[in-house]
C-alpha positions as CSV (number, residue, x, y, z in Angstrom):
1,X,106.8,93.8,109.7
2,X,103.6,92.4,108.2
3,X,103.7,92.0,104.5
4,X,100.6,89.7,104.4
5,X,97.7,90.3,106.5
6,X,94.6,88.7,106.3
7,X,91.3,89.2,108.2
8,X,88.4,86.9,109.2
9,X,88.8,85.8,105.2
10,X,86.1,83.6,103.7
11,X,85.7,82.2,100.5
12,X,82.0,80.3,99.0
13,X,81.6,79.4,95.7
14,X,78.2,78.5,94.0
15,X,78.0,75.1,92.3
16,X,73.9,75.0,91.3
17,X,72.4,74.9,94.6
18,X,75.4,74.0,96.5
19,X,77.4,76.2,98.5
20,X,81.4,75.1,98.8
21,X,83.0,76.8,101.7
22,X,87.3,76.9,100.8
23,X,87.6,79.5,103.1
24,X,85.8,79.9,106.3
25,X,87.0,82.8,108.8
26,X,90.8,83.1,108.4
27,X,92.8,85.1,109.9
28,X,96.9,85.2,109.8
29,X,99.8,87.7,109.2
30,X,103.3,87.1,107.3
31,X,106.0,88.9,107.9
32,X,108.4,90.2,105.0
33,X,110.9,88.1,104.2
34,X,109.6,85.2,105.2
35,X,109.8,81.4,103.6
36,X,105.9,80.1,104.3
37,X,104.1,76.8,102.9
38,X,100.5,75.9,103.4
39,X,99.7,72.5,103.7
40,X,97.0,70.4,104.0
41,X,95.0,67.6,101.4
42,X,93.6,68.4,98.2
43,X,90.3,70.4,98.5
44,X,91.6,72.1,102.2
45,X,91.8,75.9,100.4
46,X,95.7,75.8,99.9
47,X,95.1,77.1,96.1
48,X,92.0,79.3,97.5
49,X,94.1,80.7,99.4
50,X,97.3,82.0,97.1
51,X,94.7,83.0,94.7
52,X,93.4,85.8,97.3
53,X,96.7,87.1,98.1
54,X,97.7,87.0,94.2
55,X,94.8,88.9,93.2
56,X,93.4,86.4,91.3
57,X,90.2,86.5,93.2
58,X,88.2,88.0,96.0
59,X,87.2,86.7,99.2
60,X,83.3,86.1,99.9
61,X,84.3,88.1,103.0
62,X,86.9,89.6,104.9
63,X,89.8,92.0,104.7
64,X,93.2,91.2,102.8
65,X,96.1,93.6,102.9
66,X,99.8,93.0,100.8
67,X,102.4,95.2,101.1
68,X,99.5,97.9,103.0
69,X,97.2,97.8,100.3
70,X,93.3,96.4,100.7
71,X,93.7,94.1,97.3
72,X,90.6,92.7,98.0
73,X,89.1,96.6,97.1
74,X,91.1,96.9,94.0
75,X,89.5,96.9,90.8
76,X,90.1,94.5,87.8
77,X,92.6,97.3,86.8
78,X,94.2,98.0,89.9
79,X,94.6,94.0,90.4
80,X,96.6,93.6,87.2
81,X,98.6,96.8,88.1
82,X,99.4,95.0,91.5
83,X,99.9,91.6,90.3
84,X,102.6,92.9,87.7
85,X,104.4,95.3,90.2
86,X,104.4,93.6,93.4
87,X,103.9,89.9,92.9
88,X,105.4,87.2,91.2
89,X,104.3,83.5,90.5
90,X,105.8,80.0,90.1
91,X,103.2,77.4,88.5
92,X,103.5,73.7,89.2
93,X,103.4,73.4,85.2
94,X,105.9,75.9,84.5
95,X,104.1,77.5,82.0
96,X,107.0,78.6,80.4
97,X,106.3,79.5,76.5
98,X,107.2,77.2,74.2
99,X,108.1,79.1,71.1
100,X,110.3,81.6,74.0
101,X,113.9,80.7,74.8
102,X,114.4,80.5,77.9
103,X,116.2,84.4,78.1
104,X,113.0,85.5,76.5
105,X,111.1,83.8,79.1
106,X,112.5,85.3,81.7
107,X,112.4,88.7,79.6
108,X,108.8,88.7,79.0
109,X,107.4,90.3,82.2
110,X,109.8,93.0,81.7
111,X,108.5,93.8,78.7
112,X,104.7,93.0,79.4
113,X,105.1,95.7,82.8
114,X,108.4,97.6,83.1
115,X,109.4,100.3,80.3
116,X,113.0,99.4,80.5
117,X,115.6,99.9,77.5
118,X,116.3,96.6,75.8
119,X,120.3,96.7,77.1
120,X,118.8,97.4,80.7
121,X,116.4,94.1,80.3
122,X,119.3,92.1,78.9
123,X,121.6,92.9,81.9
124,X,118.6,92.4,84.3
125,X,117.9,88.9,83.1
126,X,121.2,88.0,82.6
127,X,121.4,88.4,86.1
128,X,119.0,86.1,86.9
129,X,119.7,83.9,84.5
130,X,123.2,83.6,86.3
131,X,121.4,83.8,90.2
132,X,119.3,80.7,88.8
133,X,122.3,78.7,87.5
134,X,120.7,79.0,83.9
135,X,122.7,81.4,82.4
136,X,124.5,78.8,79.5
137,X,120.8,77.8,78.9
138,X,119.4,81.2,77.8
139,X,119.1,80.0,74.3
140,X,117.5,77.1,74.6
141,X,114.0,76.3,74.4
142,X,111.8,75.0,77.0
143,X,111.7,71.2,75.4
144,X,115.4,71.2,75.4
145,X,115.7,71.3,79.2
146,X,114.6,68.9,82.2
147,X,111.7,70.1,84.2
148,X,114.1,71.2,87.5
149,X,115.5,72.9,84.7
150,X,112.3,75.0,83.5
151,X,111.3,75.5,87.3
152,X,114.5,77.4,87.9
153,X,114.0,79.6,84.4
154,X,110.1,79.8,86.2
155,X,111.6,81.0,89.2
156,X,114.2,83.8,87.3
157,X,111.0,84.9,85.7
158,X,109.5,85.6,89.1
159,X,111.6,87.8,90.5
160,X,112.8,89.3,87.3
161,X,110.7,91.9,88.2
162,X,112.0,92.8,91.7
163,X,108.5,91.4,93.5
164,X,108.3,92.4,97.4
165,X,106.3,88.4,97.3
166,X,106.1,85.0,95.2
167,X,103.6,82.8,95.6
168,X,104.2,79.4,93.9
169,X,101.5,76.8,94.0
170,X,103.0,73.4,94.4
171,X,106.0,74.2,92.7
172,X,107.5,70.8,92.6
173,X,104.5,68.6,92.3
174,X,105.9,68.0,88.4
175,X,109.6,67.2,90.0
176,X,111.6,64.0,91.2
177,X,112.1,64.1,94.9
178,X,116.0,65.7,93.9
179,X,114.7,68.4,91.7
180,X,111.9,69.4,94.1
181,X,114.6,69.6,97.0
182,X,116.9,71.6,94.3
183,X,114.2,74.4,93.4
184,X,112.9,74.6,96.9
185,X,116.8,74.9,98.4
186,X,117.3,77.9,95.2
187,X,113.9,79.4,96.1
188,X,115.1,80.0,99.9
189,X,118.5,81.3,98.5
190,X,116.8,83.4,96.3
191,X,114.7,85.0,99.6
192,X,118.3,84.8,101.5
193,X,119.7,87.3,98.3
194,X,117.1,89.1,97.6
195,X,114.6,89.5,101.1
196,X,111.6,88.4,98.8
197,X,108.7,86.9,100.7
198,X,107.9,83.2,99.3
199,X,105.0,81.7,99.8
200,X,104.1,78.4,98.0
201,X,101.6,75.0,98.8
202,X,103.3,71.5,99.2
203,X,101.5,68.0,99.5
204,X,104.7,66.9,99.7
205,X,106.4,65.8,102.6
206,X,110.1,66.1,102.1
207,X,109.3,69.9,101.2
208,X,107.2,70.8,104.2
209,X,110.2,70.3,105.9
210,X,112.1,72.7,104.0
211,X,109.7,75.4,104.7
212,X,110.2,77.6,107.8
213,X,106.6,77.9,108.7
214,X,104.0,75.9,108.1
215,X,100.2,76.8,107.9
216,X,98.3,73.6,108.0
217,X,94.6,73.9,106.4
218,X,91.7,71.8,106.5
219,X,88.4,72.1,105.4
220,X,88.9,75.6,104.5
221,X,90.1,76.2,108.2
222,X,93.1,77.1,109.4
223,X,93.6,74.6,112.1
224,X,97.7,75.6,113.1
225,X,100.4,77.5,112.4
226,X,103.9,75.7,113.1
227,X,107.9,77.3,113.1
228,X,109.8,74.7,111.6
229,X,112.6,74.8,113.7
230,X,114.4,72.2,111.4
231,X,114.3,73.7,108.2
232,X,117.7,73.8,106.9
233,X,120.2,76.6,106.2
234,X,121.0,77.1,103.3
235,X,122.8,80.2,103.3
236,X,126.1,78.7,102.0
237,X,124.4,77.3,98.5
């Protein structure tokens, strides 16, 4: 079934009196569950792109539906309603807060969108915490643990929440090649555990592979769509 869905999509932005075209008539479905990159050089529409299906803009034209829902039609309140119910996000910069620990990291969208109890959060992220690996860091602070480190606690904090969909935009562009092959192997565990749909951006190479299919973009065009048929199991991590 089609979580993602989008529809003859195009994207211009205004610089003076130039027109950039990111986008330019996409059209492409993802089904739930699924573990999706887009790829494609700097400047193809890669970011453009997860910012439309995050809610974090609107398309010049065309239709985009996640989860059933036109979010293209939503309202600025209706976005943030969406984007804190339904989505979650990984940043290449972690954006973890500093002054947080990392269990109050992972507890902050909890409290920002879900009226839980305070025992109920602390067994929710607890869990993650433990899911993650993390869970005898929980009282540290972001600058007492290694970046593969805070990309897993950025991860926790995604799916905290219980999202149907992650988007992470180049997730491991900050990480060694071993911690980028880490978070992206824990990522795809996490979709194994949980049946979240994850859909991130890679330039890099060694991750493309990891991804099961690949969207390649250029010029604001999607030129293929490719099942990776080498993308490894990792069912057993």
């Amino acid at each position: 079934m089609a979580l993602v869905e989008i529809e003859n999509v195009s994207k211009f932005y205004q610089t003076g009196e130039v027109q950039v075209k990111a986008l330019s008539d996409v059209n492409l479905s993802i089904d739930e569950a699924s573990f999706v990159s887009f790829v494609g050089p700097s400047g193809s529409g890669k970011t453009t792109i997860l910012n439309l299906i995050g809610c974090l803009d609107k398309p010049t034209k065309g239709k985009i539906f996640v989860d059933g829902d036109e979010v293209n039609a939503f309202d600025r309140r209706q976005r943030a309603k969406f984007r804190g119910t339904t989505l979650g996000f990984i940043f290449q910069a972690f954006n973890l807060f500093p002054v947080l620990t990392t269990f109050e990291n992972v507890e902050y969208p909890l409290v920002m969108i879900k009226n839980e109890s305070s025992s109920k959060r602390r067994e929710m992220v607890l869990k993650m915490l433990e899911s993650v690996g993390m869970l005898d860091q929980k009282d540290k602070f972001p600058d007492q643990i290694s970046g593969g480190q805070k990309q897993r606690v950025a991860v926790a904090r995604a799916l905290v929440t219980s999202p149907k969909l992650v988007l992470a935009d180049e997730p491991t562009a900050n990480l060694d090649k071993k911690a980028a092959l880490n978070v992206i192997h824990l990522m795809r565990h996490m979709r194994d555990e949980f049946k979240t749909t994850f859909i991130f951006s890679t330039h890099d190479p060694g991750v493309m592979e990891e991804a099961e299919i690949l969207y390649t973009l250029e010029d604001g065009r999607l030129i293929d769509r490719k099942i990776n048929q080498g993308a490894r199991d990792d069912s057993n991590l």
